[in-house]
C-alpha positions in Angstrom: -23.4 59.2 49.6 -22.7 60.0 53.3 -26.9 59.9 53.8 -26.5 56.2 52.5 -23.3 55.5 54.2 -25.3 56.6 58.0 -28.5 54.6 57.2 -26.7 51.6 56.6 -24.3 51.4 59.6 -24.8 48.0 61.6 -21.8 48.1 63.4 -20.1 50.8 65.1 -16.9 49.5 64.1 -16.4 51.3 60.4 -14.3 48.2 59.6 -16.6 46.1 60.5 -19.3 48.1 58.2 -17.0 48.2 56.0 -16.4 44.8 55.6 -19.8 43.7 55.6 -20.5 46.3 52.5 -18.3 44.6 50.8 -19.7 40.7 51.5 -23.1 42.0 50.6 -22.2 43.5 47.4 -20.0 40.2 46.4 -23.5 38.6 47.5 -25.7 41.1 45.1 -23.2 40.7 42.4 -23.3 36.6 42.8 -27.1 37.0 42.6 -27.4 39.0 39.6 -24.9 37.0 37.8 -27.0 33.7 38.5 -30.3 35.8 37.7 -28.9 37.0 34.3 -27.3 32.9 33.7 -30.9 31.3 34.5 -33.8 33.9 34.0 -32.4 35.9 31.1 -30.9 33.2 29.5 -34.7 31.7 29.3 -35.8 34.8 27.6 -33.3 34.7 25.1 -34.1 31.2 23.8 -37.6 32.2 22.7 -35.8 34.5 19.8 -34.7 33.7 16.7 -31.8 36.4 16.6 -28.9 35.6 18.9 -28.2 39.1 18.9 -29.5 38.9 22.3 -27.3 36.3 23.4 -24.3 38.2 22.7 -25.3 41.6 24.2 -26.1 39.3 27.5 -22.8 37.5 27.1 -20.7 41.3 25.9 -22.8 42.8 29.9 -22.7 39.7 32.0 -19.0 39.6 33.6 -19.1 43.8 33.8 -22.2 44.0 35.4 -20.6 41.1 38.1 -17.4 43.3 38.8 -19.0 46.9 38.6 -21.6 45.6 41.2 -18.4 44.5 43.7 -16.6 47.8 42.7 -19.4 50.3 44.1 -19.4 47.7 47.2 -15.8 48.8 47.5 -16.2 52.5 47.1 -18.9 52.3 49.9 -16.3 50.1 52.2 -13.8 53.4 51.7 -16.6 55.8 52.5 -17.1 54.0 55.9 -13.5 54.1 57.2 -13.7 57.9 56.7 -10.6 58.6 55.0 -9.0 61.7 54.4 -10.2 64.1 51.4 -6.8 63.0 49.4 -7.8 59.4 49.8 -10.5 59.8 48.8 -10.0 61.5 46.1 -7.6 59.0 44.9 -9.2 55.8 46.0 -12.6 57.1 44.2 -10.7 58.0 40.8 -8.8 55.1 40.5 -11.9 52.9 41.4 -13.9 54.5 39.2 -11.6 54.7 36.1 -11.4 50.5 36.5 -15.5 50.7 36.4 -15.3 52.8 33.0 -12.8 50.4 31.7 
């Protein structure tokens, strides 16, 4: 993670990193939602089943928030807090991602 973190520092401001991190993974997440809403959504009109259409509808939201979630975990890793924070900040974010 801290390989990633260093090859993705524009600023050299970690707030400033960090806030961007978290724009461009609201950004990702907006894109994939649209990309599942208009490309998949083609796809799954050529089926006769919509068991397709409900696995898309049951992924579609937590894909959206698990995308902004690891955009938050990477804003924390760029302010550098301490190895308790951490800890704590990282557990509680991923126990929300497993929910």
């Amino acid at each position: 993670m801290t390989r990633l973190i260093e090859s993705l520092n524009i600023s050299t401001s970690p707030y400033i990193n960090a806030i961007l991190s978290i724009i461009a993974f609201i950004v990702i997440a907006k894109i994939a939602d649209l990309f599942a809403d208009k490309v998949l959504r083609k796809f799954t009109r050529f089926t006769k089943s919509d068991i397709d259409d409900k696995t898309l509808d049951v992924i579609h939201r937590p894909i959206y928030f698990t995308t902004i979630l690891i955009g938050i975990i990477l804003a924390i890793a760029y302010l550098k807090p301490s190895h308790k924070v951490m800890f704590y900040a990282d557990s509680m974010l991923y126990s929300i991602i497993e929910l």
